[in-house]
C-alpha positions in Angstrom: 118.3 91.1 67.8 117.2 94.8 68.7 117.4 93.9 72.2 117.8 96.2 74.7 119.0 95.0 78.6 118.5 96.9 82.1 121.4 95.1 84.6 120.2 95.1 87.9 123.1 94.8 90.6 123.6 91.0 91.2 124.0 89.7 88.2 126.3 92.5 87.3 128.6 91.6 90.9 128.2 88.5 89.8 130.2 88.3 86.4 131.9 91.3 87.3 133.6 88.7 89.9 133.9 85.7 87.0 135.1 88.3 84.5 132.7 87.9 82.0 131.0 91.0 82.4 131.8 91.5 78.0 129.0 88.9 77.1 125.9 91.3 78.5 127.7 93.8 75.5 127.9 90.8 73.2 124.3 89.6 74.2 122.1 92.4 73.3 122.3 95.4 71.2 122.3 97.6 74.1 123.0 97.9 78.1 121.1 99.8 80.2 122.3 100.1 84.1 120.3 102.4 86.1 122.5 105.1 88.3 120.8 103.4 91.6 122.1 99.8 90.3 125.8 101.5 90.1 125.6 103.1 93.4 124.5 99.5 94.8 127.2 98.4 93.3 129.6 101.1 94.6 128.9 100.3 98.3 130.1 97.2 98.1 133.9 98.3 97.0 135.5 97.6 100.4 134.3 94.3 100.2 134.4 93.0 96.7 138.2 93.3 94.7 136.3 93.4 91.8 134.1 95.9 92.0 136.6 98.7 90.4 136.4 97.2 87.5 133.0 96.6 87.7 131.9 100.0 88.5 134.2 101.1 85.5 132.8 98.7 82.9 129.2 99.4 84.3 129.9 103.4 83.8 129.7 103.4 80.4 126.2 102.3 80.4 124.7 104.3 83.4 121.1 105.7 82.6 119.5 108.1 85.1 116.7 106.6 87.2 113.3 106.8 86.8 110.2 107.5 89.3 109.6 104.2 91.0 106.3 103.1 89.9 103.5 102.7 93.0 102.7 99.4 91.7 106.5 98.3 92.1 107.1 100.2 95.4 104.1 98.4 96.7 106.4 95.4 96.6 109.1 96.3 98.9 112.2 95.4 96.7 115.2 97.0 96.7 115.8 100.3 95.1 117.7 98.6 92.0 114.9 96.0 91.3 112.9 98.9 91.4 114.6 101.2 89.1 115.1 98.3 86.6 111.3 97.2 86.7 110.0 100.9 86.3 112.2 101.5 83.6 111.5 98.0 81.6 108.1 98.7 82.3 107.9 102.4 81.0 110.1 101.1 77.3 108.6 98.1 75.7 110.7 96.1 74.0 113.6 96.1 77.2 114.5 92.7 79.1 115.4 93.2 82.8 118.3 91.3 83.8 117.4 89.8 87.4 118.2 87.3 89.2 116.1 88.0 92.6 113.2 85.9 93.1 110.7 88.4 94.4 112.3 91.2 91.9 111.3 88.6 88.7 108.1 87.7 90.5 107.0 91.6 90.0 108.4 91.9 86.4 106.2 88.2 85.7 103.1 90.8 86.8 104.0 93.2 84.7 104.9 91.0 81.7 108.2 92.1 81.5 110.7 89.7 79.8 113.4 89.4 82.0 117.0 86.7 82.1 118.8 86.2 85.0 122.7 85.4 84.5 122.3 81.5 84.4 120.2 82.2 81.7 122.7 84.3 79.8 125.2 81.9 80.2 123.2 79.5 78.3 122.4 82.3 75.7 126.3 82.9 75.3 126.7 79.1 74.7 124.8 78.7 72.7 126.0 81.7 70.1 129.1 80.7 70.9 130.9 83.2 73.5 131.6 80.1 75.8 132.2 76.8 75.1 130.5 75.5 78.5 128.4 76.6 80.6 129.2 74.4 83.8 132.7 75.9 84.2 131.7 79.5 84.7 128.6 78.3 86.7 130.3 76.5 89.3 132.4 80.0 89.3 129.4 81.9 90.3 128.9 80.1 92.6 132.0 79.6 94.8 132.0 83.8 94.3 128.6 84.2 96.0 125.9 84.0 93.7 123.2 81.7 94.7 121.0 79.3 92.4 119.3 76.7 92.9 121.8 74.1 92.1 118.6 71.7 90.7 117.7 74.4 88.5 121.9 74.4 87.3 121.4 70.7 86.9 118.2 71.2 84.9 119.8 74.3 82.4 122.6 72.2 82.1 121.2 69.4 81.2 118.8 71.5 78.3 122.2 72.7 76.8 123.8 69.2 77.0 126.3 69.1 79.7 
């Protein structure tokens, strides 16, 4: 595998609130979360219940940020999507972990391989983490994270439910 994952906030909230947060551990041979990532993370404690214990499982993989590259602060994104690109981009061989539309349309410039959390729920299906994929979708979504639901439909579909 020799795989090596930066987490960018929203998919890290996101199964943080589902409590799957173990399969990006299981996943890859390594997790990466950028100290900017974590402090995104942190402001949102009076909000989210689950952040705690987010911001707990998250510390053991906190990495210090990098110098945002020009190229990526040219794109306006926030400063996690920018720590995670910069970083993925500096280390070949790391997947940024985003689920952002205009955050994966920057990594897609750099040629950065990238997953966003639908796609590692198919991943964990099909190694055999979950047994379904739909269950823990629909999850995500009544907790906040959005998806285009005909892009759900489609994965779903491709992993036979």
């Amino acid at each position: 595998m020799n795989e090596i994952w930066v987490v960018n906030a929203s998919p890290l909230i996101a199964l943080g609130r589902v409590g799957q947060l173990e399969l990006l551990d299981r996943l890859c041979d390594r997790v990466l979360i950028p100290d900017r990532v974590i402090a995104e993370v942190a402001r949102g404690k009076r909000k989210d219940p689950s952040a705690p214990a987010t911001l707990q499982w998250a510390g053991r993989f906190a990495t210090r940020d990098v110098d945002v590259l020009d190229f990526v602060a040219g794109w306006d994104l926030g400063a996690g999507e920018s720590q995670v690109i910069s970083l993925c981009y500096r280390v070949e061989g790391m997947r940024a972990v985003l689920d952002d539309g205009e955050a994966r349309r920057c990594a897609a410039t750099l040629v950065i391989p990238m997953i966003g959390t639908l796609g590692i729920l198919l991943r964990a299906k099909k190694r055999g983490f979950i047994p379904e994929v739909r269950p823990v979708a629909e999850s995500l979504l009544r907790n906040g994270l959005y998806f285009d639901r005909a892009l759900m439909d489609r994965a779903l579909a491709a992993c036979g439910e």
